[in-house]
KOLTI-105723 format. One record per residue: x, z, y of N, C-alpha, C, CB in turn. Coordinates in steps of 0.02 Angstrom, whole numbers, padded with zeros to 5 digits, always signed. Each point is the difference from the previous one (the first is absolute). Last residue first. Glycine has a CB too. Example, Ala and Ser with C-alpha at 12.3 -4.5 7.8 and 13.67 -1.06 7.14 Angstrom:
+00642+00354-00112+00042+00003+00059-00039+00037+00055+00059-00108-00032 -00044+00104-00254-00045+00000+00059+00045+00000+00060-00095+00062-00059 
end
This chain:
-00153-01408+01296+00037-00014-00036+00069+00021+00053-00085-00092-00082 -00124+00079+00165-00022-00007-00061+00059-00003-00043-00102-00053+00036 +00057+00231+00181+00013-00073-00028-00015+00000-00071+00091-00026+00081 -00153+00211+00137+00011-00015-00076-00013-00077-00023-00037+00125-00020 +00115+00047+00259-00043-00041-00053+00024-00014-00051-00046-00042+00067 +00072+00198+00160-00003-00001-00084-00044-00059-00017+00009+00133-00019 +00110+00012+00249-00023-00055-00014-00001-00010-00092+00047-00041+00135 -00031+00276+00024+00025-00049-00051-00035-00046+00020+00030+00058-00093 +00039+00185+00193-00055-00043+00007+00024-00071-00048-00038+00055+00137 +00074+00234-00154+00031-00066-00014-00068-00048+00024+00095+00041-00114 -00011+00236+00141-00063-00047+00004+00027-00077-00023-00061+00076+00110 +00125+00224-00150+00028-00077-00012-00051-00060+00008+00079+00052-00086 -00038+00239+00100-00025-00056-00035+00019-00063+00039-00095+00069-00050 +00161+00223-00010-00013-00059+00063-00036-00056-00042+00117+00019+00085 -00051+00190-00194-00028+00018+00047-00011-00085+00049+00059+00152-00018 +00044-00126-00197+00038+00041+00050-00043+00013+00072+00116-00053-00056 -00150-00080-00123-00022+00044-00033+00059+00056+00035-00064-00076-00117 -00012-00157+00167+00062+00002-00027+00014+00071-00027+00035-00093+00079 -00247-00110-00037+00030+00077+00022+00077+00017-00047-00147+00052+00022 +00008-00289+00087+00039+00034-00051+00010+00072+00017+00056-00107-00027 -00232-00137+00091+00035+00057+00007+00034+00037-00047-00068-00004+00069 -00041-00257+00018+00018+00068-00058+00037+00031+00037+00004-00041-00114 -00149-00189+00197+00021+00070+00030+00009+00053-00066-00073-00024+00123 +00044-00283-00085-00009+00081-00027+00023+00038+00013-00017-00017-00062 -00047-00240+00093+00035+00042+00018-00039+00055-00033+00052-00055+00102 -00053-00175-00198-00029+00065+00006+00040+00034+00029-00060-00003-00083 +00024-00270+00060+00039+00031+00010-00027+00083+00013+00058-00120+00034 -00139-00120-00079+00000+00053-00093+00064+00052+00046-00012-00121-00164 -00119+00035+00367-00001-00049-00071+00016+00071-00074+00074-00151+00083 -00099+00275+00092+00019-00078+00028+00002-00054-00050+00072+00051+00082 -00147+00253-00057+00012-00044-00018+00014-00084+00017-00042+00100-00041 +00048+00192+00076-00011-00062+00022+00020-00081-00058+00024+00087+00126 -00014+00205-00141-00031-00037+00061-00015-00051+00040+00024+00061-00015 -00007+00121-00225+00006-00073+00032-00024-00012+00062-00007-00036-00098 +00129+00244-00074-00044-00036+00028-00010-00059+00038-00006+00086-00017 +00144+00133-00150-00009-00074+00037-00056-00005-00004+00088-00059-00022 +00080+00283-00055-00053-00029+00023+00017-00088+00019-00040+00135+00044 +00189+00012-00148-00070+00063-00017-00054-00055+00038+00059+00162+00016 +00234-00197-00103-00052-00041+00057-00093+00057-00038+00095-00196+00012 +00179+00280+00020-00060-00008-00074-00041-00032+00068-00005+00127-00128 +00270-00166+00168-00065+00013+00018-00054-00007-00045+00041-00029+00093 +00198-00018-00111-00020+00086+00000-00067+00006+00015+00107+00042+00043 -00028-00292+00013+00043+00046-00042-00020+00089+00003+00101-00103+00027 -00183-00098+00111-00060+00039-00042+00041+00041-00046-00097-00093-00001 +00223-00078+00171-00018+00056+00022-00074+00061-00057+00052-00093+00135 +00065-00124-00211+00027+00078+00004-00018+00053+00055+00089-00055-00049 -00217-00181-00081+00018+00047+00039+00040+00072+00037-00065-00074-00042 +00000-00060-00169-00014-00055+00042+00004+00036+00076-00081-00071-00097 +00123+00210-00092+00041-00067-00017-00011-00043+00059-00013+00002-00130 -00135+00207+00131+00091-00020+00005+00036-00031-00001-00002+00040-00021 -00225-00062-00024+00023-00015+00063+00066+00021+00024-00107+00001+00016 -00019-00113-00232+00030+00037+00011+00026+00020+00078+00008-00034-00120 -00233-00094-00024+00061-00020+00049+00034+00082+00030-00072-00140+00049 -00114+00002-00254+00037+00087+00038+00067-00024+00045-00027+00097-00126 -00219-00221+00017+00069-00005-00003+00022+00085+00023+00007-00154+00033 -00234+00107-00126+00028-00084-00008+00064+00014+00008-00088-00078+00051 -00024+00312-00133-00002-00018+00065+00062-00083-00008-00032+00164+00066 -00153-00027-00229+00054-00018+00029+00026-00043+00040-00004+00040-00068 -00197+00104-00078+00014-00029+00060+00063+00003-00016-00086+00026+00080 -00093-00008-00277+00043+00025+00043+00020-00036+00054+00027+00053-00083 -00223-00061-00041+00009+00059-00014+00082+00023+00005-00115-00017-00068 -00076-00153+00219+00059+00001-00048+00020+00056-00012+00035-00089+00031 -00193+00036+00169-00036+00020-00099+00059-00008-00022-00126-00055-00033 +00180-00009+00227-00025+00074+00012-00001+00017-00064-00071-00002+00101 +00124-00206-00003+00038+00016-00046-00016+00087-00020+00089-00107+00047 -00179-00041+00115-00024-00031-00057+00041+00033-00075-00027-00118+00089 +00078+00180+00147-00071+00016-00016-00010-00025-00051-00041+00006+00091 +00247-00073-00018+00000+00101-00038-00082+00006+00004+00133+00084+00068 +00029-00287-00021-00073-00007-00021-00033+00075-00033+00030-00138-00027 +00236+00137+00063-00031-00073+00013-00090+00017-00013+00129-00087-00054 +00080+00272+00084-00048-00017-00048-00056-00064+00023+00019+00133-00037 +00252+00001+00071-00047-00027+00023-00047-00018-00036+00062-00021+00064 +00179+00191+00019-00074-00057-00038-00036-00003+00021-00002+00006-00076 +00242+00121+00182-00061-00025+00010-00042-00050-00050+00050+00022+00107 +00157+00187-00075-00031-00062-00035-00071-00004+00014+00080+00006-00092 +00163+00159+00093-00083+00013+00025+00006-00092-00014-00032+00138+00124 +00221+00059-00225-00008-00087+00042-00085+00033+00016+00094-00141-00089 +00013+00346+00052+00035-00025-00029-00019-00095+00049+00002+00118-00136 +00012+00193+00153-00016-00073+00023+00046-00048-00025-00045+00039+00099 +00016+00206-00201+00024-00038+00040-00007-00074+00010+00055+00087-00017 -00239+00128-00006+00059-00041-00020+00039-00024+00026-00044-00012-00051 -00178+00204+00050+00034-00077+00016+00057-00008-00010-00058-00017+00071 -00171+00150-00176+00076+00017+00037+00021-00070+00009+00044+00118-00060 -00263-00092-00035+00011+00052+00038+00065+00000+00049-00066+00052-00092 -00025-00181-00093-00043-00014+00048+00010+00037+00064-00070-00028-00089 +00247-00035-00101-00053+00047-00021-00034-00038+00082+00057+00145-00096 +00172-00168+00011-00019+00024-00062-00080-00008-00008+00106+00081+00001 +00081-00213+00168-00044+00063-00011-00028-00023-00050-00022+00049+00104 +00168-00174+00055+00025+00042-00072-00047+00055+00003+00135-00022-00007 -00213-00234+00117+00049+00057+00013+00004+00039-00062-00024+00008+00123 -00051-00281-00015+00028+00063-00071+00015+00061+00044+00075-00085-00098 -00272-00087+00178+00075+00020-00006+00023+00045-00037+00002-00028+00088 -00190-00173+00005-00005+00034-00047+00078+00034+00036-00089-00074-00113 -00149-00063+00206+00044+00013-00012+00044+00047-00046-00044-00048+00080 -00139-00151-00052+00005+00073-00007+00068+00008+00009-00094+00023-00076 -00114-00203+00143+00081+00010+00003-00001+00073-00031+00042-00078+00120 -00251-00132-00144+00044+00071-00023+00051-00013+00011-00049+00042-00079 -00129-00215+00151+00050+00002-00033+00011+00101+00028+00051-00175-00003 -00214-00018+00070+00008+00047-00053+00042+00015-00055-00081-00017+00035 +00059-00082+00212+00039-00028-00053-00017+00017-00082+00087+00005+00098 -00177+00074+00115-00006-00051+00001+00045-00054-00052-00041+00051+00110 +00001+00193-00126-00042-00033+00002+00003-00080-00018-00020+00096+00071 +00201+00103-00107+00003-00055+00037-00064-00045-00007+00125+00010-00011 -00030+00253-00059-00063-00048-00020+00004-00046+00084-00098+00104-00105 +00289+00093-00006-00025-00035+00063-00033-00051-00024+00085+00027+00075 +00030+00218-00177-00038-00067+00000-00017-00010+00058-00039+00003-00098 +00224+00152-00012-00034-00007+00039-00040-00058-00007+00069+00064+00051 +00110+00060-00188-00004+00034+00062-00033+00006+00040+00059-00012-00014 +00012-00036-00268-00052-00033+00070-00011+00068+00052-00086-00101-00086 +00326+00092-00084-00086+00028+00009-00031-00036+00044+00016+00114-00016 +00204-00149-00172-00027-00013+00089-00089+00019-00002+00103-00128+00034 +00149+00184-00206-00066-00025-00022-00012+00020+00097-00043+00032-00181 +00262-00152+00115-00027+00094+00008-00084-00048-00013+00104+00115+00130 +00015-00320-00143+00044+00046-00031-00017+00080-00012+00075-00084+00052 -00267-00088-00033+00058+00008+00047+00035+00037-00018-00044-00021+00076 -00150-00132-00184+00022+00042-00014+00058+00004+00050-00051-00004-00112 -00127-00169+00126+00058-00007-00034+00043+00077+00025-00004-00155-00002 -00227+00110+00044+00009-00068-00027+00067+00016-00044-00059-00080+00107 -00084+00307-00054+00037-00069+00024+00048-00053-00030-00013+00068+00074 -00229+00089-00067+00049+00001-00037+00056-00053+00053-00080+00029-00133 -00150+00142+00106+00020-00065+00046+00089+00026-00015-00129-00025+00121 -00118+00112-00258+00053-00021+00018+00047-00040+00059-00049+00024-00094 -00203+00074+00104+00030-00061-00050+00062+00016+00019-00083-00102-00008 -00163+00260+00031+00087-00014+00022+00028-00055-00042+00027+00128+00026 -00311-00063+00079+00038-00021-00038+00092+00011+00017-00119-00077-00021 -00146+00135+00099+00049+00009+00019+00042-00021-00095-00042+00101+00141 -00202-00072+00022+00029-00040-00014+00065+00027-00018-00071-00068+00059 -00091+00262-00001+00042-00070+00049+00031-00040-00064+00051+00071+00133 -00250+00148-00118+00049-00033-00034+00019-00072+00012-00035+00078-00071 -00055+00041+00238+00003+00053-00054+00028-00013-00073-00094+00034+00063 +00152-00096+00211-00044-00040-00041+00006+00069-00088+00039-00175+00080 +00092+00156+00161-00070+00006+00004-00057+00009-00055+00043-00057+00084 +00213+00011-00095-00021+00046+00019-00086+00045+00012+00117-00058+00028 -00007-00164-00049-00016+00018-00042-00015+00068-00017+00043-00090-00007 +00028-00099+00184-00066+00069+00023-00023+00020-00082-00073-00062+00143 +00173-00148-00169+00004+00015+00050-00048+00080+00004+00030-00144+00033 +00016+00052-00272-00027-00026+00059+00018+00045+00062-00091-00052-00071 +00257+00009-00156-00066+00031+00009-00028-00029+00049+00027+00098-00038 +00185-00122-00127-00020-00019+00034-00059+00035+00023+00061-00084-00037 +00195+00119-00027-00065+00015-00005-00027-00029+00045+00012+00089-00045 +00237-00138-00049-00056-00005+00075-00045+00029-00053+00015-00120+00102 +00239+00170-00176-00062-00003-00008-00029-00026+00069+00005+00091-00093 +00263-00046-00043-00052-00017+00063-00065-00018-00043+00093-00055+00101 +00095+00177-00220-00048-00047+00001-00035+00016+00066-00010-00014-00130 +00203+00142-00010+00028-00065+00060-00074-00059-00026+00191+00011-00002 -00142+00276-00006-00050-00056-00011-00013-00049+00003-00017+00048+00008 +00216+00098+00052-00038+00018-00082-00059-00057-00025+00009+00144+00028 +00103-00202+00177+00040+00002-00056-00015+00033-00075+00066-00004+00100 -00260-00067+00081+00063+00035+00005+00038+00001-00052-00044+00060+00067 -00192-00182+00065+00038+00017-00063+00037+00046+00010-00001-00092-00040 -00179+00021+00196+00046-00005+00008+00016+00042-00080+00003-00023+00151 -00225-00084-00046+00020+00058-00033+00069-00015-00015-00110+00032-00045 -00071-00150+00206+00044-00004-00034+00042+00063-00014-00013-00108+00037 -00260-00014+00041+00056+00062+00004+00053+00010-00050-00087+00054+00047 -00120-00229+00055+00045+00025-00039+00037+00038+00009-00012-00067-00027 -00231+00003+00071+00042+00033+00035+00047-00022-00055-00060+00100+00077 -00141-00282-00027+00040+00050-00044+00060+00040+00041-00025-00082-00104 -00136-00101+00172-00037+00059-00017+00043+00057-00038-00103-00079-00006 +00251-00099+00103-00067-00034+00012-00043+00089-00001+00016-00163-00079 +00187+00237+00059+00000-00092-00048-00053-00004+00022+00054-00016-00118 +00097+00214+00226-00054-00016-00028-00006-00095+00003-00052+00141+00038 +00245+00071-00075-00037-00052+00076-00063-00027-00073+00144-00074+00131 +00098+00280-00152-00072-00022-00001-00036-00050+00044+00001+00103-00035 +00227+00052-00084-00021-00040+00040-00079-00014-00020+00126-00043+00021 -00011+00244-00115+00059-00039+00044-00009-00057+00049+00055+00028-00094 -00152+00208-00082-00015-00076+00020+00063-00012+00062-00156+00000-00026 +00140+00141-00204+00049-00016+00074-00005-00054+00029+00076+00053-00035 -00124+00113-00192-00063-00026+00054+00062-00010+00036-00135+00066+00000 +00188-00088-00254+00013+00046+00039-00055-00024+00069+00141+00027-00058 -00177-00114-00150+00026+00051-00016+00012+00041+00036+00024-00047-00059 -00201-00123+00015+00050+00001+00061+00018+00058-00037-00041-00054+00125 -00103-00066-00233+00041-00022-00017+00056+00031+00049-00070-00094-00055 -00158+00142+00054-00020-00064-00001+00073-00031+00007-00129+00011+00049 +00067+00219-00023-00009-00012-00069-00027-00063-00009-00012+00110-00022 +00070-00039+00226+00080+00037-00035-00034-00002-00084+00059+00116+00124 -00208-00212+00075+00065-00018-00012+00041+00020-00076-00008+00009+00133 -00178+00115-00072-00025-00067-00036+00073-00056-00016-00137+00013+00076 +00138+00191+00036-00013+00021-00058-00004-00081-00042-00065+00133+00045 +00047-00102+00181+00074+00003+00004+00004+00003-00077+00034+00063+00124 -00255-00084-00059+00029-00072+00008+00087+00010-00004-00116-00048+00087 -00028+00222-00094-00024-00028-00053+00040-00068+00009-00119+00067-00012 +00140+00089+00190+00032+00027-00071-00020-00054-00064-00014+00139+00045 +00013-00227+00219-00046+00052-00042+00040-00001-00083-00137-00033+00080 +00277+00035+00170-00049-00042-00049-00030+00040-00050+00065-00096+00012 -00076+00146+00240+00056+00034-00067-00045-00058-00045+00038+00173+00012 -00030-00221+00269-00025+00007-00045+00036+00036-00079-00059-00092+00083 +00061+00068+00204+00035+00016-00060-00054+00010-00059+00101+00056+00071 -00094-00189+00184-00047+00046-00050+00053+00027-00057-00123-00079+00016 +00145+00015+00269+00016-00016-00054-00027+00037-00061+00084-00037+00065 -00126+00058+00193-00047-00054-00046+00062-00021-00079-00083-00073+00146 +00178+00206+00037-00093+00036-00022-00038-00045-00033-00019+00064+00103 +00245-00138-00038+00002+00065-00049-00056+00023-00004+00097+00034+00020 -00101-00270+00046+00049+00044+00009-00033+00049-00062+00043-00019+00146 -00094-00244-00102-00013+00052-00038+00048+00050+00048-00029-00060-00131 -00046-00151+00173+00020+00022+00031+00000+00066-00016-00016-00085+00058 -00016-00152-00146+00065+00009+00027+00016+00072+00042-00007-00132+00004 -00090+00160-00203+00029-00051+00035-00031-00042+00037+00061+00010-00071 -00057+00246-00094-00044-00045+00028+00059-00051+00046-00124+00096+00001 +00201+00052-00217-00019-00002+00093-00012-00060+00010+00073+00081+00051 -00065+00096-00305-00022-00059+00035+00009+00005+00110-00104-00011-00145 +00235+00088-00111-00025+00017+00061-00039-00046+00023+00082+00059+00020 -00062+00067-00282+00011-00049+00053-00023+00015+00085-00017-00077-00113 +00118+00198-00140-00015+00004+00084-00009-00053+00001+00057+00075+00055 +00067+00075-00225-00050-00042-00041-00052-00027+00091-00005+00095-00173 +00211+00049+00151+00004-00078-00001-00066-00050-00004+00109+00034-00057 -00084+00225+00016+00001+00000+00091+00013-00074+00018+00058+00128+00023 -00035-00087-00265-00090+00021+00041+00021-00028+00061-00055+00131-00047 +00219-00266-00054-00029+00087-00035-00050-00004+00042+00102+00090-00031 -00032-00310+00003+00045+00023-00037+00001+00098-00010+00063-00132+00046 -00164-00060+00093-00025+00022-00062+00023+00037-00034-00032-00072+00001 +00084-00028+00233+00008-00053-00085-00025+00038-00073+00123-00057+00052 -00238+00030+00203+00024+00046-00019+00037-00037-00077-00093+00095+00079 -00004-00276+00109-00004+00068-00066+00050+00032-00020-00070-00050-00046 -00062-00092+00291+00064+00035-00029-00005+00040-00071+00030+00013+00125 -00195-00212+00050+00000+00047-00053+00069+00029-00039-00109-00061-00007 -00002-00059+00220+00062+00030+00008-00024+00036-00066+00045+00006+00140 -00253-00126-00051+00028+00055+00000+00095-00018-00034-00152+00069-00013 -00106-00227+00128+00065+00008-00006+00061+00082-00021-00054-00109+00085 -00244+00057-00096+00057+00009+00027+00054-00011-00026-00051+00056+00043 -00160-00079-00113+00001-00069+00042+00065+00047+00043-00156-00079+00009 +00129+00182-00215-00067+00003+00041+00003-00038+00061-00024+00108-00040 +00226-00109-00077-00041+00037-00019-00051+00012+00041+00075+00033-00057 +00164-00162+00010-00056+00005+00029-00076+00021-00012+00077-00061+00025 +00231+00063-00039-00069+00001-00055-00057-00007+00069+00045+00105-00131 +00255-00130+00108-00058-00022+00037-00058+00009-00040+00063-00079+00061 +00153+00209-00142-00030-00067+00005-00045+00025+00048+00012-00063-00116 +00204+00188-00008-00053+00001+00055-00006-00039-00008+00003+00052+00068 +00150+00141-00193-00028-00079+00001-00056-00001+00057+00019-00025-00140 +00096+00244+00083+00059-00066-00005-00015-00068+00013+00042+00059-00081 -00089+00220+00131-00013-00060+00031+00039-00074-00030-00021+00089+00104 +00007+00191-00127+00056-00072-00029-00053-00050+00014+00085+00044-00115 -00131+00176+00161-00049-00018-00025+00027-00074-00022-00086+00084+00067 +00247+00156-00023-00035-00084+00018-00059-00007-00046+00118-00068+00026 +00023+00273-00053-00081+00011+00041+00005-00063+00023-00022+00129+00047 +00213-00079-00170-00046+00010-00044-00066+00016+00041+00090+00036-00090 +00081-00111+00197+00006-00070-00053-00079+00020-00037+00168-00020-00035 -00142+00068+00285+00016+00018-00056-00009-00031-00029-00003+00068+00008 -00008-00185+00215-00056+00042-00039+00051+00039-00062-00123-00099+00024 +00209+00002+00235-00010-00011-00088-00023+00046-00031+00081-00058-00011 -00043+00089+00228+00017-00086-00002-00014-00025-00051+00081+00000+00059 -00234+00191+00084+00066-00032-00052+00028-00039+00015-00034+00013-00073 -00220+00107+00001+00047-00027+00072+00078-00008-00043-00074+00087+00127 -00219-00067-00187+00072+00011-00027+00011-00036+00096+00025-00022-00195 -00235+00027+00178+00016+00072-00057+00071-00021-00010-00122+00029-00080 +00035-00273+00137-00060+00066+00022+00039+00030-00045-00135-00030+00030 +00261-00173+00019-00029+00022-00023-00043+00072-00008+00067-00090-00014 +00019-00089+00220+00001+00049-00052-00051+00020-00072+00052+00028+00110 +00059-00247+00040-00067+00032-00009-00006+00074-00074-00048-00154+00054 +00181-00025+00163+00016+00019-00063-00080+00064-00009+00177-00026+00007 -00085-00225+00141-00021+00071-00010+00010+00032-00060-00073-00024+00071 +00173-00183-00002-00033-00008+00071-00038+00084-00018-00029-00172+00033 +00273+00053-00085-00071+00059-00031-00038-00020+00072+00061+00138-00085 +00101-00353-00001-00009+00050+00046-00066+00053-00006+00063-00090+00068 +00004-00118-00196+00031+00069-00023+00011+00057+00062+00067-00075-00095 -00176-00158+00103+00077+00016+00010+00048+00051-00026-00040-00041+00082 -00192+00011-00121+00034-00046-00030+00084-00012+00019-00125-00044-00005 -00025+00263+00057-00024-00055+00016+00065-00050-00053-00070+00042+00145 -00007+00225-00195+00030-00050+00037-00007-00055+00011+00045+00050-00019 -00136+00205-00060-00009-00055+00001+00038-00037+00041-00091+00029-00034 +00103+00195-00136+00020-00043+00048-00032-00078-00004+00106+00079+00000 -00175+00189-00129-00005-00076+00022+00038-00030+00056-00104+00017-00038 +00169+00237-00071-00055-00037+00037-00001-00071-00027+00012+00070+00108 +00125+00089-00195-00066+00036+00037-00053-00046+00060+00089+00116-00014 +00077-00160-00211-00010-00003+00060-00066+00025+00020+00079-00084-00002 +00048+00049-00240-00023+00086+00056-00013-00017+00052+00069+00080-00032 -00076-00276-00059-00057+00008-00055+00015+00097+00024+00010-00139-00135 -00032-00069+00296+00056+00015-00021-00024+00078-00054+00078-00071+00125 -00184-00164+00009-00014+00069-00017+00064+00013-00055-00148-00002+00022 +00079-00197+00203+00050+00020-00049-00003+00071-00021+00068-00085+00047 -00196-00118+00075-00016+00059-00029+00042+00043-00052-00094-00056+00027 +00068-00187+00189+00029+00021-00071-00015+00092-00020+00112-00112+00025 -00225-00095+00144+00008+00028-00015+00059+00033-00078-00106-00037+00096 -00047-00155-00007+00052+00022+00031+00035+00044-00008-00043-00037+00046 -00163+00009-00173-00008-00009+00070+00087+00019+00069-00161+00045-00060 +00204+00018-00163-00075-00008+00007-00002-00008+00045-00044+00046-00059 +00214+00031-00142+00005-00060+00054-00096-00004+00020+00141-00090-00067 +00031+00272-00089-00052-00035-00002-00013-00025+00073-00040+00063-00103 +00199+00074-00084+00019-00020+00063-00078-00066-00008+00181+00035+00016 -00027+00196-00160-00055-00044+00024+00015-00030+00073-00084+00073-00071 +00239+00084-00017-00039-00001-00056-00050-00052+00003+00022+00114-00013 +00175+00029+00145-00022-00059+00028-00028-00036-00092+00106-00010+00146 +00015+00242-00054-00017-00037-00053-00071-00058+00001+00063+00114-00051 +00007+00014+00277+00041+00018-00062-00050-00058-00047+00047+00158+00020 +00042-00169+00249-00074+00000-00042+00020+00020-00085-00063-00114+00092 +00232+00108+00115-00059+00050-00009-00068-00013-00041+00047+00028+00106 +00136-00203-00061+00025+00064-00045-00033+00068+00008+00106-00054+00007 -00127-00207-00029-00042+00037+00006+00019+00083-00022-00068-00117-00012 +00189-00171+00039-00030+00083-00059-00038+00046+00064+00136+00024-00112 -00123-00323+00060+00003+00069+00056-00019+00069-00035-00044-00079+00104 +00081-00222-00102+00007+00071-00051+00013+00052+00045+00052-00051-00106 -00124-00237+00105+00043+00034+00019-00027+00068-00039+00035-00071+00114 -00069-00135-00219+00009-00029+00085+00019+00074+00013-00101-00113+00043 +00145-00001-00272+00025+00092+00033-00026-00051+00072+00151+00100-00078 -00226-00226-00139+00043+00002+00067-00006+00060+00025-00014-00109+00030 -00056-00039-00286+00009+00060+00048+00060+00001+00058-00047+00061-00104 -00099-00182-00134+00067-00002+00054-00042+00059+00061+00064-00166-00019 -00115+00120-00270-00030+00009+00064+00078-00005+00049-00129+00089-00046 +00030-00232-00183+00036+00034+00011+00004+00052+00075+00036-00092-00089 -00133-00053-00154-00009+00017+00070+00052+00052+00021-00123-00026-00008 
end
């Protein structure tokens, strides 16, 4: 298998900083940027229709060493509500965060911050994770997954799996399997992000190299890359994941040259045709929206 891809069009974003997530709802797009001080919401054209601060900070960009690094987001539903769930990547205390905002009409007085609970950051880091840096997350039917990004010291991607609103719960479900890739890329490539395609059940993740040692400092930008995982509910129990293909988007695209891809999401589908919305931060302060056409052939 193999995936194809179309640049429909590309727009930077030169006041929004590090563009980390990106989630599609009711029209709508939700782009959280991991120092951004706020939430931007825009319509499909890529026009802001608002922006939604985050409560106690101001700015354009949060400090490196006072972010709550916002890197991953999914759609969750929790108590017959729709919430905007954003995670902190774990990686120190002031990381260890989730956000929740209500949808479609959350603002800043209705968003919750939750601290994950110590027993479950504990449980990770002695269930094979060496370093904490979650990076992406969407949910499988009943299952959260959350993707733990590797690094050159530690060149192993991880999903953990657990339940939705695990937070709530006193001791939560929770397992880590390896997630490996099919065929090894010249630099070692971290998972950046997940996107759970219901109607297909199919897994997109995305991935990209950069030169770092560690969970903490960033690098120099290297390719970004989109996989894929065919029948990912049935494929849950396996004691490792890997993703059917990997389609390089540099190669298949020069406008993605320099760009670490941090987010994707889905807003439409037509036969086996997936438009998609990724984003890139360029670790200079701006970010990068891409609208795509993507499908995946048999050969």
């Amino acid at each position: 298998m193999k995936g194809v891809i179309t640049l429909i069009c590309t727009l930077l974003l030169p006041d929004f900083p590090s563009a980390s997530a990106v989630e599609f709802h009711d029209g709508r797009l939700y782009l959280i940027g991991d120092d951004a001080t706020c939430i931007q919401v825009l319509d499909k054209a890529y026009q802001v229709i608002k922006s939604i601060p985050i409560p106690g900070i101001s700015g354009k960009r949060i400090a490196k060493a006072e972010k709550a690094d916002y890197e991953a987001s999914a759609l969750i539903n929790l108590h017959g509500k729709t919430y905007l769930m954003a995670s902190g990547s774990l990686a120190t205390e002031k990381r260890r965060q989730l956000m929740l905002l209500p949808l479609p009409d959350g603002d800043s007085a209705t968003m919750q911050f939750i601290p994950y609970p110590p027993d479950f950051t504990t449980q990770l880091l002695n269930s094979g994770i060496n370093e904490l840096n979650i990076e992406g997350a969407a949910v499988v039917n009943n299952t959260l997954l959350l993707g733990n990004r590797g690094n050159n010291t530690w060149p192993q991607n991880q999903l953990v799996l657990t339940v939705p609103g695990f937070w709530e719960q006193a001791a939560p479900a929770v397992s880590v399997v390896p997630f490996t890739l099919l065929t090894p890329t010249p630099v070692f490539t971290g998972v950046s992000e997940l996107c759970y395609i219901a109607e297909k059940d199919l897994l997109l993740c995305t991935f990209s190299s950069e030169a770092t040692a560690n969970a903490y400092d960033d690098g120099a930008i290297g390719d970004s890359y989109i996989g894929w995982i065919r029948n990912i509910s049935r494929k849950l129990s396996q004691t490792t994941l890997t993703p059917d293909g990997m389609l390089n988007l540099t190669a298949a695209d020069p406008a993605f040259k320099g760009e670490k891809i941090e987010g994707i999401c889905l807003e439409s589908i037509q036969d086996n045709i997936l438009t998609l919305h990724l984003v890139s931060d360029n670790d200079a302060g701006a970010s990068r929206l891409f609208k795509v056409s993507f499908t995946i052939t048999a050969n």
